[in-house]
C-alpha positions in Angstrom: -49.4 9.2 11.3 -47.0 11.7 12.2 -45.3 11.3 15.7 -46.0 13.9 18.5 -43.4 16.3 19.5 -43.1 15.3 22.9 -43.0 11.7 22.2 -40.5 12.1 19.5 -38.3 13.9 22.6 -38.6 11.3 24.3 -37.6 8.9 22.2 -34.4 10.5 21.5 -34.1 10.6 25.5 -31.2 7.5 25.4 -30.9 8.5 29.1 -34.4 7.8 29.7 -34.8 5.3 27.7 -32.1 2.4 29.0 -34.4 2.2 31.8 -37.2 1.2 29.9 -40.0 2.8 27.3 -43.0 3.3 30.2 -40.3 4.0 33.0 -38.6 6.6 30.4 -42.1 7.7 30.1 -43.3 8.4 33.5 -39.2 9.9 33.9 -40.2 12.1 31.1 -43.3 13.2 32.5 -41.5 13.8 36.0 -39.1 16.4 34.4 -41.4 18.0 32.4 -43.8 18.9 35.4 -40.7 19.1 38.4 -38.1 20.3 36.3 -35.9 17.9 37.6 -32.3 18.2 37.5 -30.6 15.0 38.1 -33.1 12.6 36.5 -30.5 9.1 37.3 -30.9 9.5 40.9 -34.5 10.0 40.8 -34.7 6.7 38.5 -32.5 4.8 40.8 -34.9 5.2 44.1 -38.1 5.8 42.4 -38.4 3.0 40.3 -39.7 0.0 41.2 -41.1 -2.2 39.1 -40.2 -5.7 39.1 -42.0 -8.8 40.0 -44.5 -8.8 42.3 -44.7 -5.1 42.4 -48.0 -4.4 43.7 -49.1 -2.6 40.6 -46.7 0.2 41.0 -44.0 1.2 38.8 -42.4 4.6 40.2 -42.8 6.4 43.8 -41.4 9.6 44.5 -40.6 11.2 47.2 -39.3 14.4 47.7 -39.8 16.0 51.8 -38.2 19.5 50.5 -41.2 20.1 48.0 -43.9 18.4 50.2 -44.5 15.6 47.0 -45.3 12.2 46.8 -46.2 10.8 43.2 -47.5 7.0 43.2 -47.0 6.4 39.3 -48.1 3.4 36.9 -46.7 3.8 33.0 -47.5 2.2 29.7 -46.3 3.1 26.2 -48.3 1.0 23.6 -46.5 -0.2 20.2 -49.5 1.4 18.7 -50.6 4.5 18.9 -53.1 5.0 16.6 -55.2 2.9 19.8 -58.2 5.3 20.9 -57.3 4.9 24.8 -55.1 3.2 26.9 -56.7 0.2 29.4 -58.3 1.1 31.9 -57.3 -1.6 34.0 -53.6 -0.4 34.4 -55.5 2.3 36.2 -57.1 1.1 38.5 -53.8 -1.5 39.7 -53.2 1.8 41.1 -56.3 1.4 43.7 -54.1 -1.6 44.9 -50.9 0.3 44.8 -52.2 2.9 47.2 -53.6 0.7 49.3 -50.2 -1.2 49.8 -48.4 1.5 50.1 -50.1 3.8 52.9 -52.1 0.7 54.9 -50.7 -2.6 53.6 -48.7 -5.1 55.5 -45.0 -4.1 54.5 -43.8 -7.6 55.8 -45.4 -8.7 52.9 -44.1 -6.6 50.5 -40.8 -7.1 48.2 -38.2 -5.2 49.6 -38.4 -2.5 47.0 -41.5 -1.8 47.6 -41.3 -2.1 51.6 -38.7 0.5 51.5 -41.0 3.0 49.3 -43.6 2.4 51.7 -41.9 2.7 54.8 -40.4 6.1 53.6 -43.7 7.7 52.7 -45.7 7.0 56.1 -42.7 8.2 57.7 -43.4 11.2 55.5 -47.1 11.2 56.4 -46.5 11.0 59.7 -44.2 13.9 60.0 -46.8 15.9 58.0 -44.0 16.4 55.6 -46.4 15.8 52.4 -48.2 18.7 51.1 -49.2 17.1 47.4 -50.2 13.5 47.0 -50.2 12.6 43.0 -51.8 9.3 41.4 -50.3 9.4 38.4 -51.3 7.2 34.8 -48.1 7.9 32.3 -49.1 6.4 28.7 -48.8 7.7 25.1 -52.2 7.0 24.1 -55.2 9.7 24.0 -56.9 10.2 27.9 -60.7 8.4 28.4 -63.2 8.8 31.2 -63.3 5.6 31.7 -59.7 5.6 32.8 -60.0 8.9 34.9 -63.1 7.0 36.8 -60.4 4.2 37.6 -58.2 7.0 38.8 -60.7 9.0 40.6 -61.8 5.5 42.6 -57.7 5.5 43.4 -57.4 9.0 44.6 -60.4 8.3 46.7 -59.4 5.5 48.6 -55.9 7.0 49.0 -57.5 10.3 50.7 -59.1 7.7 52.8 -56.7 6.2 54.1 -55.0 9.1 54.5 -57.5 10.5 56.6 -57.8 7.3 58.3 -54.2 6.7 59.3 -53.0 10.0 60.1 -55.7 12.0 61.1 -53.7 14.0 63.9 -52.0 15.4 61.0 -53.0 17.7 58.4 -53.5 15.9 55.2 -52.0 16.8 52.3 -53.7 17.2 48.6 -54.9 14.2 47.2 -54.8 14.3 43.4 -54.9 12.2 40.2 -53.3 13.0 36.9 -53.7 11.1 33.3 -50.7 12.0 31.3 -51.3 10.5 27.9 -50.1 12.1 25.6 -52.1 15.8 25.2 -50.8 16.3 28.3 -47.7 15.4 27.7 -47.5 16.8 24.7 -48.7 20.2 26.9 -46.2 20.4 29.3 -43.6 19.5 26.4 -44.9 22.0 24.6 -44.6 24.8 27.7 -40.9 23.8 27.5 -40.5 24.8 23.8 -42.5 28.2 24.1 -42.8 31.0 26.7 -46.2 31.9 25.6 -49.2 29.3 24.2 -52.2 31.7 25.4 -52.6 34.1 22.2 -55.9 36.2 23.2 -55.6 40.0 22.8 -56.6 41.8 26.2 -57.6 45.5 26.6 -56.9 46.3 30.1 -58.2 49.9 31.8 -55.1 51.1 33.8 -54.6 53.7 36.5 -50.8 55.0 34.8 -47.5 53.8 34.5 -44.2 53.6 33.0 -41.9 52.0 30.2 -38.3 51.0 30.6 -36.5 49.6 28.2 -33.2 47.7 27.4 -31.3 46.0 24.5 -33.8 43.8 22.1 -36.8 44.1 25.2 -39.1 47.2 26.8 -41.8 46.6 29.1 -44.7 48.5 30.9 -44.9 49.1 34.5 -48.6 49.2 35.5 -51.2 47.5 38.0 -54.0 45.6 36.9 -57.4 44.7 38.5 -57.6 41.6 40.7 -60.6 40.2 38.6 -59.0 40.2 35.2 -56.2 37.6 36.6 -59.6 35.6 38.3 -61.3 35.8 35.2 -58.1 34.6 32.7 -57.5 32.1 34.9 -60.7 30.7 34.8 -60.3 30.6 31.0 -56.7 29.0 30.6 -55.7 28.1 34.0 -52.0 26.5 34.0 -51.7 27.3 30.0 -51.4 30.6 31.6 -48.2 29.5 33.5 -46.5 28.3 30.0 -43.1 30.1 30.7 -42.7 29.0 34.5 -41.6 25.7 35.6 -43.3 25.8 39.2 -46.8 26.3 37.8 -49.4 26.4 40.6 -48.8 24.5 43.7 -52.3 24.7 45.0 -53.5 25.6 48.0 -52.6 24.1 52.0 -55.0 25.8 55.0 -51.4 26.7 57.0 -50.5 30.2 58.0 -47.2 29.0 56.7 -48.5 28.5 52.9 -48.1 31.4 50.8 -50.6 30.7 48.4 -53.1 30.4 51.3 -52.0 34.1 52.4 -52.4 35.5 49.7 -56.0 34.0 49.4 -56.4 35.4 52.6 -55.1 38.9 51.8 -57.2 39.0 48.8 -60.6 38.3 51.1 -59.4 40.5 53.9 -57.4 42.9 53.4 -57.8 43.6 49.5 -56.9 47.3 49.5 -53.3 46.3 51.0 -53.0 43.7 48.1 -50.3 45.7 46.4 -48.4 46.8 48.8 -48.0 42.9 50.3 -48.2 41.2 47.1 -44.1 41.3 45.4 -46.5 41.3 41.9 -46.3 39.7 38.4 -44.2 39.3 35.5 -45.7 38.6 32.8 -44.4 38.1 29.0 -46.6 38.9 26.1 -45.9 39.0 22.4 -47.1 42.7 21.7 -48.7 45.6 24.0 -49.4 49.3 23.4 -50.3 52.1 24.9 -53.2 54.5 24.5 -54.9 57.4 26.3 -58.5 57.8 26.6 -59.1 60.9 28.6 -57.8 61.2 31.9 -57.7 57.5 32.1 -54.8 54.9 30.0 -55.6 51.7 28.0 -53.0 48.9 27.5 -53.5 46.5 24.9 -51.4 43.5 25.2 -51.7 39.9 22.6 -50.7 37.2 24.0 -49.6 36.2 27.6 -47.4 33.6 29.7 -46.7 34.4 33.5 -43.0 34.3 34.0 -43.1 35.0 37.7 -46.5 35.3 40.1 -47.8 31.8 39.1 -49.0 31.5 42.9 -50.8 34.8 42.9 -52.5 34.1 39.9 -53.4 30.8 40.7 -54.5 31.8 44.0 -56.7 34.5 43.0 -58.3 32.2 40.2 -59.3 29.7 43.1 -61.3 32.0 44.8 -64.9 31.5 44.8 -67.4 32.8 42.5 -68.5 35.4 45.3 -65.1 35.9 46.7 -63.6 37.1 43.4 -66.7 39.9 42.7 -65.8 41.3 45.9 -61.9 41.9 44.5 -62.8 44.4 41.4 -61.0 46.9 43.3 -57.9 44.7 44.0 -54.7 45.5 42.6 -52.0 43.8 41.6 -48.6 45.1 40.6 -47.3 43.7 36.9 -44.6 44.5 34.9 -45.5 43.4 30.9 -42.6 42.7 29.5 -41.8 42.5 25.0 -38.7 40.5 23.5 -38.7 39.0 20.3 -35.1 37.9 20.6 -35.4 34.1 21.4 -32.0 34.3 23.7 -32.8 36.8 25.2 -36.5 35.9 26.3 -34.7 32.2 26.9 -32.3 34.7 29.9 -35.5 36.3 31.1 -37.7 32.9 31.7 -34.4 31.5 33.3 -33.6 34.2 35.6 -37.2 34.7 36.5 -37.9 31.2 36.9 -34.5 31.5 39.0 -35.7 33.6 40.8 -39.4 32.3 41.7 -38.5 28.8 42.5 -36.5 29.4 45.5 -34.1 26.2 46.1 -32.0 26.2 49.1 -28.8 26.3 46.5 -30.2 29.2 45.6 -28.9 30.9 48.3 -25.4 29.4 48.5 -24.7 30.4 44.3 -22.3 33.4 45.0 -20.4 32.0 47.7 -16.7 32.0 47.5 -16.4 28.2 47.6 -18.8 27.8 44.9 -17.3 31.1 42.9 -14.0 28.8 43.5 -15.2 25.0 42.9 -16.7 26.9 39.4 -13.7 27.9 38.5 -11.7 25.0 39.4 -14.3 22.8 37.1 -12.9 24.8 33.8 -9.8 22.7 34.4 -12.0 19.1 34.6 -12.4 17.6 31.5 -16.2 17.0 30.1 -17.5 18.6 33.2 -20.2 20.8 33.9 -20.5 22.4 37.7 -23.0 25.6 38.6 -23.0 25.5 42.1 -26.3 27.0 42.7 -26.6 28.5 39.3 -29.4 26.8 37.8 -31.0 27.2 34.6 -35.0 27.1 33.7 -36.5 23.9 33.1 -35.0 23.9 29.6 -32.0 22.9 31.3 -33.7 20.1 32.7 -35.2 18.3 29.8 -32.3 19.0 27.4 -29.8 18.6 30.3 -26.0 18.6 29.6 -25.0 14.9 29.6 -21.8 16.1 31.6 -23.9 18.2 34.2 -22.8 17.7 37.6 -26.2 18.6 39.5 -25.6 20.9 42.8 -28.0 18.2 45.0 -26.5 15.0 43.9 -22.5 16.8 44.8 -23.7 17.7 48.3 -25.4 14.4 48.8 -22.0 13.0 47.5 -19.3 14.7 49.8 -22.3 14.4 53.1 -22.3 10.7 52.8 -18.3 10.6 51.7 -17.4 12.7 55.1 -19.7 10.2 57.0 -23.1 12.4 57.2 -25.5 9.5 55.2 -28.8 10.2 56.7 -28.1 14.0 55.8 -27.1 12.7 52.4 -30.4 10.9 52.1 -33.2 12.3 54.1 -32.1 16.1 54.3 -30.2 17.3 51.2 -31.8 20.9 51.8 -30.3 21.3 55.1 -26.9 21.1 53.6 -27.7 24.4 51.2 -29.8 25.5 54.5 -27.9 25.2 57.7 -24.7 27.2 57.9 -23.1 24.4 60.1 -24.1 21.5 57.9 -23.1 23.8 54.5 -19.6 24.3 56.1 -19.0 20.7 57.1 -19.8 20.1 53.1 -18.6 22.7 51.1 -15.2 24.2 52.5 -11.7 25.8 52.1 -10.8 22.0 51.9 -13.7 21.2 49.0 -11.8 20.8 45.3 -12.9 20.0 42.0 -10.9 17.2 41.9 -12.4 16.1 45.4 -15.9 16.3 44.5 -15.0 14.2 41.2 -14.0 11.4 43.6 -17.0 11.4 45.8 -19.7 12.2 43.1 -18.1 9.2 40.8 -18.4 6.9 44.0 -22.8 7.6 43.9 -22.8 7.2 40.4 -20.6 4.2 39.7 -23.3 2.5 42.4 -26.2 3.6 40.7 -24.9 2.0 37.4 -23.9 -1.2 39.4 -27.7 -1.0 40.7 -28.8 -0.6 37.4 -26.7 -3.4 35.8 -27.8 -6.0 38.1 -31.7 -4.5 37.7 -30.9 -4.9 33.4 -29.9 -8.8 34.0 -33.2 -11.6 34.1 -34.1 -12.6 37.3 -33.4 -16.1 36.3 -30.1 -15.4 34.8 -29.0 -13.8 38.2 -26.6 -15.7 41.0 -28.2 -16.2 44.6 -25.4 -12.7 45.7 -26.8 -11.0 43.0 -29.9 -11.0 44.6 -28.7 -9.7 47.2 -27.0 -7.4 46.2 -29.8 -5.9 44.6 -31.9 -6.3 47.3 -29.9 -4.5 49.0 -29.6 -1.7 46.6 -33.2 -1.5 46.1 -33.7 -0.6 49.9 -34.1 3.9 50.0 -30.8 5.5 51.6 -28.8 2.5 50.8 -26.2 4.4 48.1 -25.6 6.8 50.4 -25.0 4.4 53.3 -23.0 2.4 51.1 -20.6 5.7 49.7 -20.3 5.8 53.6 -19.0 2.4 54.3 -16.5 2.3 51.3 -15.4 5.8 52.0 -14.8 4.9 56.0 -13.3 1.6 55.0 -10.0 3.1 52.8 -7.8 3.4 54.7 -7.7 -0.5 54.9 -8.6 -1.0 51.4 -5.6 1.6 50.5 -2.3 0.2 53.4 -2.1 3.7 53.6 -3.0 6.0 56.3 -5.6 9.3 55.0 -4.9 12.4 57.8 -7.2 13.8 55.9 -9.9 12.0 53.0 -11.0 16.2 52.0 -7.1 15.7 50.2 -8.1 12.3 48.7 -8.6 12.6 44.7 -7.7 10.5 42.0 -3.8 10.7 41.0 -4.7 12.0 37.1 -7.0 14.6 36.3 -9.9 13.0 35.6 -13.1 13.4 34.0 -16.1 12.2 36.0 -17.0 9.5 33.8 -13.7 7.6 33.9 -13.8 8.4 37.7 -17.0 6.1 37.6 -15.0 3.6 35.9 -12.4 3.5 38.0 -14.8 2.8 41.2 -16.7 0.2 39.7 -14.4 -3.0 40.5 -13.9 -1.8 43.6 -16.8 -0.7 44.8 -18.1 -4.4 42.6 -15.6 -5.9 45.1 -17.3 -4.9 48.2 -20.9 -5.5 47.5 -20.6 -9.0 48.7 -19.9 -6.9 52.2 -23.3 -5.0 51.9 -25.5 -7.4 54.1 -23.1 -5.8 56.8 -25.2 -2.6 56.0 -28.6 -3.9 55.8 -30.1 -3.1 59.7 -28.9 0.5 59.4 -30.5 1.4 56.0 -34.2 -0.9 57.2 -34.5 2.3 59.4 -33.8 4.6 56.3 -30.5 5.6 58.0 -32.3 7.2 61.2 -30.5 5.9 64.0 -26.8 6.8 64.0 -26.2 4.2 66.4 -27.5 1.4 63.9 -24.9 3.4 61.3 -22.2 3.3 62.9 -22.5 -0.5 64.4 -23.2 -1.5 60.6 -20.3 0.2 59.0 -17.7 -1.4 62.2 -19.1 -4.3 60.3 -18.8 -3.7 57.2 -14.7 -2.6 57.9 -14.2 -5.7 59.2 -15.5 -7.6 56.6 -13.3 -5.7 54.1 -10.2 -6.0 56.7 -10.8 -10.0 56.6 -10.9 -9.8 52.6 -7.6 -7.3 52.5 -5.7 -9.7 54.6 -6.2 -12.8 52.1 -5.4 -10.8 49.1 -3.6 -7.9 49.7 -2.9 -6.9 46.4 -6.4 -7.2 45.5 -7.1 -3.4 45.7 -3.1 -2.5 45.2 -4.2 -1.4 41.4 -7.0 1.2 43.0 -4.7 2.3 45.8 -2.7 3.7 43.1 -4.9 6.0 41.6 -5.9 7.8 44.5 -3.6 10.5 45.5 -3.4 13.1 48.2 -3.8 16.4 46.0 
């Protein structure tokens, strides 16, 4: 039996799959829906199966998008099985239960760190979307989506139970086997999968045109984007890598606005609503008396997946009351496969507003860019992201903007920024200029974004080695490293630490780069016996990162520790870093 695309992808993921078939399936899964950029550092905190796991192999957490994604995965040897078990999904009834009510003293220390980070994040009403997800390449049953269903309720529960003075985010389960993997794969391969023919009464409008593309400027009724949506829901959304983020009752939800607009105020819909773009594979043009017809064949939303999506979740009576809605759309015709490739990029761009977004042109970015044509098998865009292409056939020497800033914040001593509030260093001018600066290199950020890799690979090392195989400090090591927060507390505390490991004194560590010009990947091999060297030094560290890095007080008493620790070891054997001292220079 032949092989489905997307699992044929995936199996030719080696990135993925060195962490494991069902965790490079639910990985896999993760890019295809988020478009996620830097996929290693997701994998080194998400993950976290391992014995005594609670029945839960991944949680994410991300506070920027408002996500939280409680994950079990399984890839069976066979394929040709009718379903996958149904037991695997409901071990996720126990996994949510853990996680948002259990007793985290009881919990292994991955675990108890994932926990501890999402009720913070409940708490702080910082979780808008609540996923329960069941990753497998087999073919999806009701018998598992009843298991899932149970799950999602008792999650909402508890939810509701535990943090009812906030307001409580979505609660929703997914089964991802593998036609709906294989549907979000296949939204990544082609712009538009909706082929119907629509003939669309239109009030007027206009063509422009440019080289290998035209389009039609027009507005169409309200009722027709209710209605296709209805039909083909998020098949609609084929070319755009947000897809619908549902609905939250705040005034500060956009998709709840424009629901709002639309039941209120629908004659000002077009003039408050920024309007659609939409691609299709063919429209014309007709008159009909005083009045214009457009047909159009085929059709994938490129930008105005939240109107859409909003409009087609109004109720039955709402939406007849919106026939005389109007919604701005330009329809836009290219054939040319890099040129529609530019126009879902830069409309994707465009509609999924990251905080980077906003930093792209700057003149340290416009510099570090530059500057990053001089590193060898390097790949910096500094804010200039691509679509989610980019994302699931990702450069293997792509430097991603959020894992960079993370880098130099905990480097320059700013770890819980690092960790817990990545946007606010694309967001807040002050933060942005502590990070990216005059004094920001090339060959700078090579030396800090080296540093978090080299001890994500040491993390996964000890993680690839049998528990019985490893030593009583490898343990704890990795206990260590399994704890949320703890790489960037740890770039921290070897960064703060060299001018003891180095003899030398640093006026300045912004100057501080490695003495050759260096490609990332040997700077993670040049940190790895050092940064090997110091883990034994890491229990130092452990108090600070238990509060995920909140209290700066806790920090900065743990790292005092930590130096003199590595001051004790530097005093026995001097010459024992005297071959790394030497490849750092002040540039």
């Amino acid at each position: 039996m032949k092989q489905n695309p997307s699992i044929a992808a995936l199996r030719d993921r080696s990135d993925l799959m060195k962490y494991g078939e069902e965790n490079a399936l639910m990985l896999f899964a993760l890019q295809l829906k988020f478009g996620i950029e830097d996929i290693d550092s997701v994998a080194s905190v998400a993950l976290t199966d391992g014995p005594n796991d609670k029945k839960c192999d991944l949680v994410y957490i991300n506070r920027d998008n408002g996500i939280a994604i409680v994950a079990q995965g399984y890839l069976s040897p066979n394929e040709q099985r009718r379903a996958a078990r149904a037991n695997k999904a409901s071990d996720l009834n126990t996994a949510v239960s853990w996680l948002i009510s259990g007793d985290v003293t009881t919990l292994p220390e991955v675990l108890r760190s994932a926990a501890l980070e999402l009720r913070d994040a409940l708490e702080k009403n910082q979780i808008n979307d609540f996923y329960i997800w069941y990753c497998h390449n087999l073919s999806e049953s009701d018998p598992v989506q009843r298991e899932l269903e149970t799950a999602r309720g008792t999650a909402a529960s508890l939810i509701r139970t535990h943090y009812s003075s906030t307001q409580n985010p979505s609660v929703t389960w997914e089964e991802i086997g593998k036609d709906t993997l294989e549907s979000l794969y296949t939204r990544t391969q082609a712009p538009i999968i909706v082929p119907e023919e629509y003939n669309l009464a239109i009030p007027g409008g206009f063509e422009t045109s440019g080289d290998r593309w035209k389009a039609y400027c027009t507005s169409v009724n309200g009722k027709w984007l209710y209605d296709i949506w209805q039909k083909h829901k998020s098949d609609l959304m084929s070319p755009n890598v947000r897809g619908y983020l549902g609905i939250v009752r705040s005034e500060r939800n956009i998709n709840n606005g424009i629901k709002t607009t639309a039941r209120e105020a629908p004659e000002n819909f077009w003039i408050y609503n920024n309007g659609l773009t939409m691609l299709v594979n063919s429209y014309h043009v007709t008159r009909i008396g005083a009045s214009k017809n457009l047909k159009i064949s085929g059709v994938g939303i490129v930008n105005g997946a939240q109107t859409t999506g909003s409009l087609g979740n109004l109720t039955e009576a709402e939406a007849k009351e919106i026939e005389q809605l109007q919604v701005m759309v330009r329809f836009v015709e290219c054939s040319d496969p890099e040129v529609l490739g530019q126009i879902v990029k830069f409309n994707n761009t465009q509609n999924k507003v990251e905080a980077s977004d906003f930093r792209s042109k700057d003149p340290v970015q416009e510099r570090l860019r530059t500057e990053f044509e001089n590193i060898p098998d390097s790949d910096y865009r500094g804010g200039r992201r691509g679509g989610i292409r980019d994302a699931i056939e990702r450069s293997k020497n792509l430097l991603a903007d959020n894992t960079v800033a993370q880098s130099l914040a905990a480097f320059h001593g700013q770890p819980n920024i690092a960790y817990n509030e990545t946007r606010r260093i694309w967001d807040d001018d002050a933060v942005y200029a502590s990070v990216f600066s005059e004094k920001t290199s090339a060959r700078h950020v090579v030396l800090t974004y080296s540093l978090q890799r080299a001890i994500e690979e040491i993390k996964r090392d000890l993680q690839r080695t049998e528990e019985s195989e490893r030593t009583q400090a490898a343990n704890s090591h990795i206990s260590f490293l399994r704890k949320r927060g703890s790489t960037s507390l740890f770039v921290t505390a070897i960064s703060e630490s060299l001018e003891i490991l180095t003899g030398k004194v640093i006026p300045s560590k912004w100057s501080l780069a490695f003495s050759d010009k260096c490609s990332p990947r040997e700077g993670i091999e040049k940190w790895k016996p050092a940064a090997r060297a110091l883990m034994p030094f890491v229990r130092q560290l452990d108090s600070a990162v238990d509060n995920n890095l909140k209290s700066q007080e806790k920090v900065r008493e743990a790292i005092k520790n930590f130096q003199a620790m590595v001051e004790s070891s530097v005093e026995i054997d001097p010459s024992g870093y005297k071959r790394f001292s030497d490849m750092l220079e002040v540039a």
